[in-house]
N, C-alpha and C positions, 0 to 999 in steps of 0.2 A: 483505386479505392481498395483498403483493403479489407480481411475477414479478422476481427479486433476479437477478442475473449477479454473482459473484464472479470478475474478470479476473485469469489468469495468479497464481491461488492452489491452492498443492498442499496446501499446511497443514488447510485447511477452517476455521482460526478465525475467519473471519470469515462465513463460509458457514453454521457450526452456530447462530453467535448467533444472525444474521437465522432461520433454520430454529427455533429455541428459543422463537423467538417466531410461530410460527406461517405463516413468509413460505415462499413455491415458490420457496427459495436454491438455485442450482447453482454451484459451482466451474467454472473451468475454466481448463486447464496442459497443456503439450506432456506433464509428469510428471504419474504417476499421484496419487491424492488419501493423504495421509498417514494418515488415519482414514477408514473407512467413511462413503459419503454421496454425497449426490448429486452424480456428478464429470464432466465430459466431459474424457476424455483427449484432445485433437487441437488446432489453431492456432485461436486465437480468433478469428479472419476466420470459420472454419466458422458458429460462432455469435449471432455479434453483432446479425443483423438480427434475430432469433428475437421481437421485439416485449417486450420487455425495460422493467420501470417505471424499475430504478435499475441502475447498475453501478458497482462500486466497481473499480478497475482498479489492480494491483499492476507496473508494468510494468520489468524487467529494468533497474536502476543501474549495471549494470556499465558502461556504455560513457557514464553520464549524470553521475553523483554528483562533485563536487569535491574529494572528496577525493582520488580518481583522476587527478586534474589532468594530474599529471607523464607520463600518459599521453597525454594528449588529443592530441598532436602525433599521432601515430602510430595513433589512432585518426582521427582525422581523412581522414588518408592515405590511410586503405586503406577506405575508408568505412564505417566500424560503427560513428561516431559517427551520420551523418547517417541510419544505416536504423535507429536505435535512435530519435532522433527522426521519422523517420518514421514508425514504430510508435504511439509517443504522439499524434502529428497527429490517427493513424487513431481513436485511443481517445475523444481528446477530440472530436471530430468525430462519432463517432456519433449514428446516428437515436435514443436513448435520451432521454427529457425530465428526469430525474435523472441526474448522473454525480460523481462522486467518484475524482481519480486521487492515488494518493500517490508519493511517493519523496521521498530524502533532497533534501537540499541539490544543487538540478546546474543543469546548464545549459538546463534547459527555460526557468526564470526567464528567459534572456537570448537564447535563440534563440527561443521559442514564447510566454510571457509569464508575468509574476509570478505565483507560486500566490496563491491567496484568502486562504490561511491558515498558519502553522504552530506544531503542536503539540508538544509533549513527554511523553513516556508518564506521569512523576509530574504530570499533570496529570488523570488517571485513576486512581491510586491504585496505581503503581508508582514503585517508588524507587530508580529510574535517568534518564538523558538520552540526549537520542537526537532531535534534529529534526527532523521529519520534516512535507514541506510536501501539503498538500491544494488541489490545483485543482478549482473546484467549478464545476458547470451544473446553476442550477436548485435548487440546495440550501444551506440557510441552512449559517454556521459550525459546527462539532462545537461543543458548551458542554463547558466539565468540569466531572467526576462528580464528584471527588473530588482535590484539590489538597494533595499531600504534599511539597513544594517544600523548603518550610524542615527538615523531618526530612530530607530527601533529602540538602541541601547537609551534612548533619551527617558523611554517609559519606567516607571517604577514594576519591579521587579514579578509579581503578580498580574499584569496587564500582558508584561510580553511573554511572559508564560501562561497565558491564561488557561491552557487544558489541562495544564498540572494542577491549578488552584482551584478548578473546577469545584463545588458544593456535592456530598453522595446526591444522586438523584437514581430513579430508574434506571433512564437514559445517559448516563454520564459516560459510558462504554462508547456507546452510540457517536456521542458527540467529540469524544476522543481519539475515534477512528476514523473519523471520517475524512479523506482529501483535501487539502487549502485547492480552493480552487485555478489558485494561477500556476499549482504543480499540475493539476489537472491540463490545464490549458498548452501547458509547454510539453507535455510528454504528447498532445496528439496533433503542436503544430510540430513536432521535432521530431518524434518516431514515427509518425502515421504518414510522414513523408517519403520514407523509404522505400 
């Protein structure tokens, strides 16, 4: 069993799988944990040297992801692009001998370097899209569990993208970043086995 770091996750889904399977998973988020569990509330600098086997690390796309582009000017400017990349430096960079960083599509590829991998949630056994890329240290590619592609492509265009088409809400951030759960499931029957 091992000592799991779940980075800048409030959700816990990714936290309870590795824990379901028997691993010392803790979350940890400036936000408190959305379900009961093992959580540290405070800035992941607090915890990181803690001697850690793996960390999968969820870090903040607002200032990073491409689709945001038409912002980057202005990000840029006022520096919240370059302390949003300086955060990920710190992630990737850790003393941790497993590491696993995700986020969508951004500019980590071109300022920091090409992610390893990327996956699609129907490629776990959801039937949506959603690319989302994994920089890895130390850890072989995620395999899929469960490849629903071709049912997927059958949905009209809005359905299998549904976090794109999402409605503004409070929450739409929330519910946009959150884990498919059968990524969850394969990253702690697949790395948590190491």
């Amino acid at each position: 069993m091992g000592k799991i770091l779940i980075a800048c996750e409030y959700s816990g889904t990714v936290r309870d799988a590795f824990a379901k399977l028997g691993h010392d998973a803790w979350s940890c988020d400036i936000l408190p944990t959305d379900v009961e569990g093992q959580h540290y509330q405070r800035d992941i600098a607090d915890v990181i040297d803690n001697g850690w086997d793996l960390m999968i690390a969820h870090p903040p796309c607002t200032h990073l992801a491409v689709s945001g582009a038409a912002h980057f000017a202005a990000k840029k400017a006022d520096g919240r692009q370059d302390a949003a990349l300086t955060f990920v430096s710190m992630l990737l960079d850790a003393q941790i001998p497993h590491i696993a960083l995700e986020n969508p599509i951004s500019i980590i590829s071109t300022r920091i370097r090409k992610p390893d991998q990327i996956i699609q949630p129907w490629m776990f056994g959801h039937m949506e899209q959603k690319s989302t890329c994994l920089w890895l240290k130390g850890l072989p590619k995620l395999v899929p569990t469960n490849n629903v592609k071709e049912e997927m492509l059958k949905l009209p265009r809005n359905q299998r993208e549904r976090l794109h088409y999402l409605p503004p809400s409070p929450d739409r951030w929330k519910l946009r970043s959150k884990t498919f759960q059968g990524i969850a499931d394969a990253m702690a029957a697949q790395w948590g086995a190491l």
